[in-house]
C-alpha positions in Angstrom: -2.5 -43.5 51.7 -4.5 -46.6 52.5 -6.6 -45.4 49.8 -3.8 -46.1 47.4 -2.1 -49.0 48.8 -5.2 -50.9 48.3 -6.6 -49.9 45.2 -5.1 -50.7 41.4 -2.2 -50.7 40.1 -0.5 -50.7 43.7 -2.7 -54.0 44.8 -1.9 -55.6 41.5 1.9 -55.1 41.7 2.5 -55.7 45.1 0.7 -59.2 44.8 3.1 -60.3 42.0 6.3 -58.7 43.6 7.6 -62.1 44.6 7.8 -63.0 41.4 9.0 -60.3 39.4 11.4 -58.5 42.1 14.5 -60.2 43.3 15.1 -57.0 45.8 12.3 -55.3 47.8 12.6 -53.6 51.1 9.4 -52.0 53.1 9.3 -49.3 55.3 5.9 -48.0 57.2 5.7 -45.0 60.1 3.2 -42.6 60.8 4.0 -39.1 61.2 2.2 -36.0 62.5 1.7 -33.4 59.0 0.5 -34.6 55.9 3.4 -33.6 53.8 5.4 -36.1 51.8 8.8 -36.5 53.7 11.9 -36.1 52.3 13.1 -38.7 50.3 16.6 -38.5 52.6 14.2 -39.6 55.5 12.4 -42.0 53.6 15.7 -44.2 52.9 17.3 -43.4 56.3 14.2 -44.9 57.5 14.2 -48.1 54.9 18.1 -48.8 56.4 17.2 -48.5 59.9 13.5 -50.1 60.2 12.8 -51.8 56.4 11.3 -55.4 56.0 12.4 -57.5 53.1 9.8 -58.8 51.1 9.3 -62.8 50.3 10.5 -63.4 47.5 11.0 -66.4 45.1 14.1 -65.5 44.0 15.9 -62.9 46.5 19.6 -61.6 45.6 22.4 -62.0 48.0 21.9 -57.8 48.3 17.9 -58.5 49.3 19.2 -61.0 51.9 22.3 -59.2 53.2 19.6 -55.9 53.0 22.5 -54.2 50.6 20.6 -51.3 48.7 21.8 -48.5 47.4 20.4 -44.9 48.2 18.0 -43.5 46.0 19.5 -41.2 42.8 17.9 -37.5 42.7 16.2 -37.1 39.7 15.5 -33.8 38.4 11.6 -33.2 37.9 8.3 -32.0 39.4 8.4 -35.8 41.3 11.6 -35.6 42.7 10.1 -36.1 46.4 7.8 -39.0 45.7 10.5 -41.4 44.8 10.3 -43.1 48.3 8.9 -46.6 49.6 9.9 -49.8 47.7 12.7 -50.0 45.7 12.9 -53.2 43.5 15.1 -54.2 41.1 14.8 -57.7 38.8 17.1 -59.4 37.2 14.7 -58.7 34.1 15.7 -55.8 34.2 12.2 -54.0 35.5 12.3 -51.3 37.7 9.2 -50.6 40.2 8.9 -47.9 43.0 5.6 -47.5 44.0 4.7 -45.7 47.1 3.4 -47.4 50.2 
């Protein structure tokens, strides 16, 4: 994972997030397997430990930490959509895992 995080496109995106997100939420743990947890798990664990990013221009839900739940998404990838959820008011939408 560390692997990742630090290496392109991740590095790149996560360095210009303050100025193209205006919601971002964190979450890290460590856990004991290697498998991908549930994405249930992953947002259970965004409400109850997340970090909200800097941001230039955060909305009231970044601040009030007001996020909606991830929507299931039939395909192979359906697990992996877990870790930062931002939304601009561009209209981009990023999720890249962390």
């Amino acid at each position: 994972m560390r692997a990742f995080v630090l290496a392109r496109p991740h590095l790149d995106t996560m360095r210009r997030l303050g100025e193209w997100c205006d919601d971002a939420t964190f979450v890290d743990w460590e856990q004991d397997s290697g498998d991908l947890p549930d994405w249930r798990l992953s947002y259970g664990r965004l409400e109850a430990d997340g970090q909200v990013a800097k941001l230039a221009h955060p909305s009231a839900a970044h601040e009030a930490r007001d996020f909606p739940p991830p929507q299931a998404v039939p395909s192979a990838t359906q697990d992996l959509d877990l870790g930062v959820r931002c939304r601009s008011s561009r209209g981009h939408m990023a999720t890249p895992l962390t």
